[in-house]
C-alpha positions in Angstrom: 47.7 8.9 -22.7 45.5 11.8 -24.0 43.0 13.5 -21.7 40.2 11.9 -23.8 41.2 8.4 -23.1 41.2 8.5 -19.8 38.6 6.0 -17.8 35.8 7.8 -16.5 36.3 8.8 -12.8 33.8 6.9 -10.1 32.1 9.1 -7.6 29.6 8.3 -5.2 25.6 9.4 -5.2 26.5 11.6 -2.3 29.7 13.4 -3.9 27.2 14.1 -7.1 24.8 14.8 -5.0 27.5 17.3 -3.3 29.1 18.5 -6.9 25.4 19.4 -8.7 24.6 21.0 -5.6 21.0 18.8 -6.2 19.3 16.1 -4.3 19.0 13.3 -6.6 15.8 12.3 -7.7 16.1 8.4 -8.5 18.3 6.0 -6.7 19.3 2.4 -6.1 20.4 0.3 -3.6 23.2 -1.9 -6.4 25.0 1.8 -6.8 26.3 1.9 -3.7 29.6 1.5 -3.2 30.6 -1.3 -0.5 30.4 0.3 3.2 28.7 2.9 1.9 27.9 5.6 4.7 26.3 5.7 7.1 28.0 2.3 8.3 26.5 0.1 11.0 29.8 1.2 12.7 28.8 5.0 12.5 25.4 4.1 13.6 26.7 2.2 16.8 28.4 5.8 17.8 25.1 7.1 18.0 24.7 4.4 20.8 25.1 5.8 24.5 24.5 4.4 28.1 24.7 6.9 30.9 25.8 4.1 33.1 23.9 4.8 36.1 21.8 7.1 35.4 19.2 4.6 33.7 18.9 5.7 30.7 20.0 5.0 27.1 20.6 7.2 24.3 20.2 6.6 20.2 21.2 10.6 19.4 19.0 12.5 21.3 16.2 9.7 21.4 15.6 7.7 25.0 15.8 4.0 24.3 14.8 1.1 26.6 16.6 -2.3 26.8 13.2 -4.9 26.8 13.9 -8.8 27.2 12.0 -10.0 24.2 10.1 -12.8 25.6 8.3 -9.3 27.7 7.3 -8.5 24.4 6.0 -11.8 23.1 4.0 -12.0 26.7 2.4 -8.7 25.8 2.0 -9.6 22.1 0.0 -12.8 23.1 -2.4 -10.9 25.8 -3.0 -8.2 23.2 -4.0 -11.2 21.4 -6.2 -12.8 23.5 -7.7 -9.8 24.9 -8.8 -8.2 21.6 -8.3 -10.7 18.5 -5.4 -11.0 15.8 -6.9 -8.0 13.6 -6.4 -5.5 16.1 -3.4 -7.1 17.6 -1.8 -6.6 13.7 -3.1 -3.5 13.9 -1.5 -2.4 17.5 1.9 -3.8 16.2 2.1 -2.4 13.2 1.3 1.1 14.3 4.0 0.9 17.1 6.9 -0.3 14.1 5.8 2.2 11.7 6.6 5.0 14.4 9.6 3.2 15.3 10.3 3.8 11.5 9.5 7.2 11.9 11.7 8.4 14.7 15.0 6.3 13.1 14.4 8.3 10.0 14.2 11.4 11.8 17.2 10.3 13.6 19.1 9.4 10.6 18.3 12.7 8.8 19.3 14.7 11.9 22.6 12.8 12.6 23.4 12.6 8.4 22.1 15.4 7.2 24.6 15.8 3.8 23.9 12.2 3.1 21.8 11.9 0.4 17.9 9.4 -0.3 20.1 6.6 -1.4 22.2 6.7 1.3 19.8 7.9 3.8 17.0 5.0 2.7 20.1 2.4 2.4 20.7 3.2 6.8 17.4 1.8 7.8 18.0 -2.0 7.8 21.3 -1.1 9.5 19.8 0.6 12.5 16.6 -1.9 12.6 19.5 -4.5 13.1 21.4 -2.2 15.6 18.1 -2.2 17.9 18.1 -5.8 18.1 14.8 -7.0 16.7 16.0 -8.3 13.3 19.2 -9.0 11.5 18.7 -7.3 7.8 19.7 -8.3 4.8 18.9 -5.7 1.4 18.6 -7.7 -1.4 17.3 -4.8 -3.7 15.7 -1.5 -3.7 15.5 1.4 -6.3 13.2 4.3 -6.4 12.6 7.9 -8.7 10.9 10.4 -6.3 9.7 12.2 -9.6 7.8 9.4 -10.3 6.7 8.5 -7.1 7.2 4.9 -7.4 9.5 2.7 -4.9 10.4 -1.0 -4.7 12.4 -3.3 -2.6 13.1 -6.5 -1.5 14.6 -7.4 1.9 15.9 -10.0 3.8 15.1 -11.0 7.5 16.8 -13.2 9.2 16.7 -14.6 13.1 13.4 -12.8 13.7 12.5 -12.3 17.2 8.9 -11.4 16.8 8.5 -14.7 14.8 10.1 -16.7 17.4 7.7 -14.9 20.1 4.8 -16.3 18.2 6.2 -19.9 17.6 6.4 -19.9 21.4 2.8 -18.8 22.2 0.9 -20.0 19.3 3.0 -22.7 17.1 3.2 -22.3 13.7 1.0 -19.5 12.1 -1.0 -19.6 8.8 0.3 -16.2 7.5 3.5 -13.7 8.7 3.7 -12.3 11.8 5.8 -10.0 11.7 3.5 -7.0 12.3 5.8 -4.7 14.2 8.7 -5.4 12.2 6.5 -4.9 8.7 5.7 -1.6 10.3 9.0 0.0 10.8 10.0 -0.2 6.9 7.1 1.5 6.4 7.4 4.0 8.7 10.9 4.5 8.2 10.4 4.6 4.2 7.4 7.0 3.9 9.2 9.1 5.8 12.2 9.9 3.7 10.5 9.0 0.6 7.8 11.8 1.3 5.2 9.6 0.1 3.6 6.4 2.2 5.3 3.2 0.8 3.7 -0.2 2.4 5.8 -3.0 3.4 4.1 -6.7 3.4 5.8 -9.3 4.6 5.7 -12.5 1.9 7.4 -15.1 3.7 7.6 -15.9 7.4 9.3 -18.3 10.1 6.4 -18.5 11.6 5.2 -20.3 8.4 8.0 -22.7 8.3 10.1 -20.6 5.7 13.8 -20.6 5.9 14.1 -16.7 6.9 11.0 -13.7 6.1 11.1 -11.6 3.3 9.6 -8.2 2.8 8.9 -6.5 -0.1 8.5 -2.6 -0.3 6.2 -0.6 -2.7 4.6 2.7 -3.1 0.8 2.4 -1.5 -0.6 2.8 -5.3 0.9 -0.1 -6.6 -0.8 -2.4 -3.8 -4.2 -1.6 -5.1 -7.3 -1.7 -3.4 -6.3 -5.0 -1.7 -3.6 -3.5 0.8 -5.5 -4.4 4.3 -2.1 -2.4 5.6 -4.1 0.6 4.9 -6.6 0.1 7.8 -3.9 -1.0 10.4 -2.0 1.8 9.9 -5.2 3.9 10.4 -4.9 5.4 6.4 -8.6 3.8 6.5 -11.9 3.9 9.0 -12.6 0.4 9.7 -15.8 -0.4 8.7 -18.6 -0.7 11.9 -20.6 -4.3 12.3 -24.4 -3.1 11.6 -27.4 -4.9 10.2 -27.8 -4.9 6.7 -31.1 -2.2 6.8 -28.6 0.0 8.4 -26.3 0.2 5.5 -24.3 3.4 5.2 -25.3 5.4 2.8 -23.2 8.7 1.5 -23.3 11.7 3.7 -25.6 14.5 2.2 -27.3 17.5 3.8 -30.8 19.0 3.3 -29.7 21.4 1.1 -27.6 19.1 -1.3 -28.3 16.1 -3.6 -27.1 12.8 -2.3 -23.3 12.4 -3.3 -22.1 9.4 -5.6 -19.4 6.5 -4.3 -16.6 8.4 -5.9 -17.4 11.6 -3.9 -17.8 9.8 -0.8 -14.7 7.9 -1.1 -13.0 11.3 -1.4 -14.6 12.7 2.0 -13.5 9.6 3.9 -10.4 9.5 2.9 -9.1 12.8 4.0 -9.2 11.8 7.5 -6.3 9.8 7.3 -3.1 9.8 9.8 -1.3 7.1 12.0 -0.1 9.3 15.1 -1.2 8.3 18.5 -3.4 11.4 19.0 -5.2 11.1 15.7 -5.7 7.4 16.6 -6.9 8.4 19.6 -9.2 10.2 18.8 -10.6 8.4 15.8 -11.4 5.7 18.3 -13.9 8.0 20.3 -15.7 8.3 17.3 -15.8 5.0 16.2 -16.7 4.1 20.2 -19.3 7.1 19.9 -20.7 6.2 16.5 -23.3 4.4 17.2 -25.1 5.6 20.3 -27.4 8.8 20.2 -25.3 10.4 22.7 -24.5 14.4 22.1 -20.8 15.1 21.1 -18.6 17.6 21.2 -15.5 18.0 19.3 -13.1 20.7 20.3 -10.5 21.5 18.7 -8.3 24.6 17.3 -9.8 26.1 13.6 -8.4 24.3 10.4 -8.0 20.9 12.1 -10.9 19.0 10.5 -14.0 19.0 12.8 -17.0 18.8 10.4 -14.8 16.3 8.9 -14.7 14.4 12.0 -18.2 15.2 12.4 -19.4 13.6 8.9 -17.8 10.6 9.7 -19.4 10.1 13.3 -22.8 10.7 11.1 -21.5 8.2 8.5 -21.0 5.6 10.7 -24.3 6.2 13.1 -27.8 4.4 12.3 -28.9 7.7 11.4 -26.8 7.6 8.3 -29.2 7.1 5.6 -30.9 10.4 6.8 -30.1 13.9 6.3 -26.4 15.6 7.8 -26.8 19.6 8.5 -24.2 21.6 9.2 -24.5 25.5 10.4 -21.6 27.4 10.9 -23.1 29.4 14.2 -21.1 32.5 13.8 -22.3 33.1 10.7 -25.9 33.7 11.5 -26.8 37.0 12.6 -28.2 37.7 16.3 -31.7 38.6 15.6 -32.3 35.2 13.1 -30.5 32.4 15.3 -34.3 31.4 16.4 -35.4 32.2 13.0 -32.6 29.8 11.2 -32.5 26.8 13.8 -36.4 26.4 14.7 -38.4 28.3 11.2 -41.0 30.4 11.3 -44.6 29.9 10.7 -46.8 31.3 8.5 -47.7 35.3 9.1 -44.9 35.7 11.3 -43.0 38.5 10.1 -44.6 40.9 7.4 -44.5 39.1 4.3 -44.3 35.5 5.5 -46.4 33.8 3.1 -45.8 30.8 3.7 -44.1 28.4 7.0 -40.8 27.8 6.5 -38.7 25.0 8.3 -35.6 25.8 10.2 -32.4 24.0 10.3 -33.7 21.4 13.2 -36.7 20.4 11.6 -34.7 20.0 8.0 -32.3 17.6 9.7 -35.0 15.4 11.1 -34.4 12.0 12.2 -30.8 12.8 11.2 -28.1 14.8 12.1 -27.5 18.1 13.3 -23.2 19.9 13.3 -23.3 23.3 15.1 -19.9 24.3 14.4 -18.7 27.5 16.2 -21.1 26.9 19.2 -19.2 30.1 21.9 -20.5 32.5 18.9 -24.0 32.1 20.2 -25.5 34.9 22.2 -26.5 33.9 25.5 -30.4 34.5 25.0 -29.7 32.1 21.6 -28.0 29.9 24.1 -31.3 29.4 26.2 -33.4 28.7 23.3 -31.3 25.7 21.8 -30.5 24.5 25.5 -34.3 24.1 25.5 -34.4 22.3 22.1 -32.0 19.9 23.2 -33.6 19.6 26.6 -36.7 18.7 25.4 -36.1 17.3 22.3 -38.9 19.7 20.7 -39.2 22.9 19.0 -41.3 25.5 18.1 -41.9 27.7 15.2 -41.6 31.6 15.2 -44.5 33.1 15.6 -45.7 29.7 16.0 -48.3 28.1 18.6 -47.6 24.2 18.5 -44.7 22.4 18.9 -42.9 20.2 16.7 -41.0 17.4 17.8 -36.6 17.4 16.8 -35.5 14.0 16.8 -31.9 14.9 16.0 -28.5 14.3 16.9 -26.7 17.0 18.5 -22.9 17.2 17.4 -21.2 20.6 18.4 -18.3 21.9 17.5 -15.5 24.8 18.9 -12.3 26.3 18.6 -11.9 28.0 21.8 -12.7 26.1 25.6 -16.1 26.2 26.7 -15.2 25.8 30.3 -13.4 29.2 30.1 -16.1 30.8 28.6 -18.4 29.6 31.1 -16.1 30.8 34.3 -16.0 33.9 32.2 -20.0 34.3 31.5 -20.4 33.9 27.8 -21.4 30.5 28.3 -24.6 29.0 29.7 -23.0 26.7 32.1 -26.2 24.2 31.7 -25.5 24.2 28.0 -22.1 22.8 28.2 -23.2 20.4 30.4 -25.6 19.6 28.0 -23.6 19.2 25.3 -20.3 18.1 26.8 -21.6 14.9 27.5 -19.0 13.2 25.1 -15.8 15.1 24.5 -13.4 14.7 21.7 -10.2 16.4 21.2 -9.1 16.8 17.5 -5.2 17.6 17.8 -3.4 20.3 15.7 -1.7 19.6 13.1 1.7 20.5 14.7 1.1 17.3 17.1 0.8 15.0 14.5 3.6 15.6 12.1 4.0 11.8 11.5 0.9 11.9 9.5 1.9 15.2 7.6 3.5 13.2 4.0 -0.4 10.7 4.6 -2.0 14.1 4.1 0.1 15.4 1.1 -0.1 12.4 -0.2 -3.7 12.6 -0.3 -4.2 16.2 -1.2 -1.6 15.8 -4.3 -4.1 13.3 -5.4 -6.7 15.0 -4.7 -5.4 18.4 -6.6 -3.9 16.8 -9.7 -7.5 15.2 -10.6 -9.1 18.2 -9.7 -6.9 20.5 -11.7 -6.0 18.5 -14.4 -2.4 19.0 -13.2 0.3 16.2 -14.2 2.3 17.5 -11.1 5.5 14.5 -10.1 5.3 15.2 -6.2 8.0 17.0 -3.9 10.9 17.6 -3.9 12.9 16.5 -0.6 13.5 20.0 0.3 9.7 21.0 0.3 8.9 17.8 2.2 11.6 19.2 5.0 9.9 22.4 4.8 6.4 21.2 5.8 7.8 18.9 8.2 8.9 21.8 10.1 6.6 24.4 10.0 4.1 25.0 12.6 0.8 25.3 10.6 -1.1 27.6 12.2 -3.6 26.9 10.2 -3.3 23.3 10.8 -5.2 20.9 8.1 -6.7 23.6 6.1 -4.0 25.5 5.3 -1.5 22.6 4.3 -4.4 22.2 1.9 -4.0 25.1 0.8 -0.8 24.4 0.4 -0.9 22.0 -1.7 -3.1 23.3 -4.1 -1.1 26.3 -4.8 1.7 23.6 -5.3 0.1 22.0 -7.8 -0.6 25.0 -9.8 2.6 26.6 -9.4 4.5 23.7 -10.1 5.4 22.9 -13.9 3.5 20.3 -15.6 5.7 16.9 -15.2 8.2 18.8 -12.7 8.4 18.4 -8.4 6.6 21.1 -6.2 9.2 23.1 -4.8 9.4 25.3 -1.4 8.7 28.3 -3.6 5.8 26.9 -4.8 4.0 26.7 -1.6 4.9 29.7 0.6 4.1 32.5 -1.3 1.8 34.5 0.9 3.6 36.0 3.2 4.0 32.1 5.7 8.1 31.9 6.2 9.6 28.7 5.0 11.3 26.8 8.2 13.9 25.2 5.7 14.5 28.4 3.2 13.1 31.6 4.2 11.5 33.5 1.2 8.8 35.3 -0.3 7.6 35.8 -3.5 8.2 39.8 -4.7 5.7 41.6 -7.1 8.0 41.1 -9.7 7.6 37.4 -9.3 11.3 36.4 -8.0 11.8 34.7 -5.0 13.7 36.9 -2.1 14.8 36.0 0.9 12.9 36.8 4.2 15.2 37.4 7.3 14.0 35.1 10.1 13.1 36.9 13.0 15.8 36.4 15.8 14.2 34.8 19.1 15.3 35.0 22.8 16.5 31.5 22.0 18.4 31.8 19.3 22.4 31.2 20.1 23.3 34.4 18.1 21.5 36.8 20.5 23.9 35.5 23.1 27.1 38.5 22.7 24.8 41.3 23.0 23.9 39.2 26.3 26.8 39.1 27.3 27.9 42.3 26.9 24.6 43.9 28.7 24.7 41.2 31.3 29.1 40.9 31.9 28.0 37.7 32.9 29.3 34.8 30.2 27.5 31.8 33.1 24.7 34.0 33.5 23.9 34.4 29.8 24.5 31.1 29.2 21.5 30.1 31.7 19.6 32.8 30.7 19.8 31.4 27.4 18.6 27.5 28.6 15.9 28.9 30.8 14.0 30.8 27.5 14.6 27.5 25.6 13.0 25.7 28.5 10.0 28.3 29.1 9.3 28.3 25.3 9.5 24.4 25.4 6.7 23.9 28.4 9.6 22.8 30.2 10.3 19.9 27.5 13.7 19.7 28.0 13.8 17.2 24.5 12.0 20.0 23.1 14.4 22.9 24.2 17.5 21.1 23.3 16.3 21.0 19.6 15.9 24.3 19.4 19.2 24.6 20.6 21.0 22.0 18.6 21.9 20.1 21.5 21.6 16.2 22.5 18.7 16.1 25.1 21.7 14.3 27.4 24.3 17.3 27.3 21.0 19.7 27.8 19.8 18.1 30.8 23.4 17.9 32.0 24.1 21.7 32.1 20.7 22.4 33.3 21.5 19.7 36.5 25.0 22.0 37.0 23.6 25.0 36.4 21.0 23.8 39.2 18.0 24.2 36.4 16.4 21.2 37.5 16.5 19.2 40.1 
């Protein structure tokens, strides 16, 4: 037989994958072969119980063995406590980070495998944990594209049987936690949110549940999964005069539906300390109580701070922000209050200040520690009295206005350290909200480049696929230090470095100067991409000879070497063993022999 009439030779996506030396960009679940890996056997080995100890290992994630009729109890108080929506809501938050973690867990453990392979593991460790056996009747997706569907099987639900026992038979699925873990686990390694929605249920009398799987776009506008996963503000119950109304300011022209639709939905994220959050201001909302949202710069705050507004009864009047540090010394008075006529040399005319141009509505003084102190005193009594007066002025002029404030550094520290009027704060601090970084909330990092692709490609006319998988690792793992703003920024250099129709890659998006945690690089004045050398840390394993050789000491460099990892970790000793490539378990069992901890 001649060369040319041999059959073709089978490989697997993950040996092309391997041979191109590229991840693949489409994939489907019918070209797997049989047993394809990662097996539920190979998953199982990721199974440990340090008998005794009381604890239980998946990897290096802590796990908890949980009767499920506990969970059905809880499930039914949840219930009755606060009402199937937010019960849906509760569940389905607490699968989809399930989701999360087992992806993370899957890409950590498998890291050659490739989206096929990787996607094709989640029903396989869902069943491992014991909440659902899972059958895969189809799923296919092209990551250029950006489009995703599948079809899956559920059978011998435990969360439906929870529900039969409390309430009976049910007039729609139930399955909220376990509709929330495909999603979570999906979006994850897709890079893009993908909602699952369960379209059968035992709970409705059906044979087994099936859920089907697609990209958010294709739901539409009616994908209610959107506000339980918190991609959404819910809206507030008001009377119908108080009717929210797009956000404007004095200085600008009332915005149209479209424009408000974009503001509103760039606060978008699922993570606990978002939701947190995001629940003071909906709580908050609607009172006239003075807010303060701290947080560090970059995170969102006027954001946050337009929504609270947007949501208040003050919303159909003006919203004015004023960036404090921005206003010179000798005008803060000047800007906040106006002056009056014949004040100053040339004053023809009385001119309103910020206060008196936000009246009735709302006033965001971002930046509030750049104040001077004797600008501190004046805007204490503002607030105090809820009055004003002009410049130059004689009568006073009264500020109905909501006070929301706004800083990056802590204004108890400023106080102990006499830059900050310590009756101000108290005056303002009367309802705190802390707006995490960015680095706490990476599970909503592929929401928000999800929405800023969007976002970028209308506004740049830019037919730009998405990213590729290696640029979604990337910003997984950095630390933004610039938190929301600068993966913004991000983003839109993507999308106009990328080519038209092609994937944003990681040399698309650091190329001033930021060092890519997944490829190292920088962009040259010639325009080719270099490699950056990464910095070595006191952390970093290959430090440990010269250690050694200084030290003599092989045990001594050794804990010298946990004790950085630790110290740079807060003492997270989860924390420290990923940045040492170790399993949390074998961490904290050389720390205990090493008489680290205790």
């Amino acid at each position: 037989m001649h060369n040319s009439e041999r059959p073709p030779q089978l490989i697997s996506l993950a040996d092309a994958s391997k041979t191109t030396g590229k991840m693949l960009s489409r994939g489907a679940f019918s070209e797997l072969e049989t047993g394809a890996s990662p097996t539920l056997t190979e998953l199982t080995e990721a199974l440990h119980f340090a008998l005794g100890d009381g604890r239980i290992w998946l990897n290096d994630q802590r796990m908890v063995l949980m009767q499920s009729q506990v969970l059905g109890r809880l499930r039914q108080e949840i219930i009755e406590a606060f009402g199937v929506e937010t019960a849906k809501g509760i569940f389905m938050r607490v699968g989809y980070m399930q989701g999360v973690r087992d992806a993370e867990l899957v890409r950590k453990r498998f890291p050659n495998q490739d989206l096929t392979h990787a996607l094709a593991a989640g029903p396989r460790v869902h069943t491992l944990e014991g909440f659902v056996k899972v059958t895969t009747r189809h799923f296919e997706f092209d990551s250029v594209k950006g489009t995703y569907l599948g079809e899956f099987q559920w059978d011998d639900s435990s969360e439906a049987a929870e529900h039969i026992a409390h309430h009976g038979l049910a007039s729609e699925p139930v399955c909220w936690m376990q509709s929330g873990y495909p999603t979570g686990y999906t979006s994850t390694l897709f890079g893009r949110p993908v909602i699952f929605r369960e379209t059968e249920c035992v709970a409705m009398g059906a044979p087994r549940c099936v859920v089907v799987g697609r990209n958010a776009e294709e739901w539409g506008e009616d994908a209610p999964e959107r506000a339980y996963l918190g991609l959404e503000w819910k809206r507030t119950r008001r009377p119908p005069r108080l009717k929210v109304e797009p956000v404007q300011s004095a200085e600008c022209p009332p915005t149209g539906k479209d424009e408000t639709r974009r503001v509103h939905d760039q606060i978008v994220g699922v993570s606990a300390s978002f939701l947190r959050a995001k629940l003071m201001v909906e709580k908050v909302a609607d009172t006239e109580a003075t807010v303060l949202l701290i947080g560090e710069s970059g995170v969102g705050k006027e954001i946050f701070s337009q929504q609270l507004h947007r949501l208040s009864a003050r919303a159909r009047r003006p919203f004015v922000p004023i960036n404090c540090a921005a206003i010179p010394e000798g005008l803060v008075e000047s800007e906040l209050f106006g002056v009056e006529k014949g004040a100053f040399t040339g004053a023809v005319a009385s001119r309103p200040g910020y206060f008196e141009r936000a009246g009735g509505g709302t006033i965001f003084l971002d930046e509030i520690a750049s104040l001077g102190y004797a600008a501190q005193g004046k805007l204490l009594r503002a607030i105090q009295e809820r009055q004003i007066e002009r410049v130059g002025g004689t009568r006073t002029i009264p500020a109905d206005v909501r006070v929301i404030a706004a800083s990056n550094v802590d204004l108890a520290d400023e106080v102990r350290a006499g830059r900050f009027r310590q009756d101000l704060y108290f005056r303002l601090c009367v309802f705190p909200i802390v707006i995490p970084p960015l680095k706490e909330r990476r599970d909503d990092i592929p929401l928000l480049v999800d929405h800023f692709l969007r976002l970028f490609r209308e506004r740049h006319r830019r037919d730009v696929a998405g990213l590729s998988r290696r640029a979604m690792d990337a910003l997984l793992a950095y630390d933004f230090p610039g938190n929301i703003r600068e993966l913004q920024n991000l983003m839109e250099r993507g999308v106009i470095c990328a080519e038209r129709g092609g994937q944003i890659d990681v040399q698309h998006l650091f190329i001033a100067g930021e060092v890519s945690p997944v490829f190292p690089q920088a962009l040259s004045r010639e325009g080719k991409v270099t490699a950056k050398p990464s910095r070595p840390t006191t952390s970093d394993p290959a430090t440990i000879p010269a250690r050694i050789s200084s030290a003599g000491d092989l045990a001594r460099a050794e804990s010298a070497l946990y004790e950085d990892a630790l110290r740079r970790a807060g003492g997270n000793v989860s924390a420290a063993a990923r940045s040492l490539g170790l399993t949390r378990a074998k961490l904290e069992y050389r720390l205990r022999k090493m008489g680290l901890i205790g």
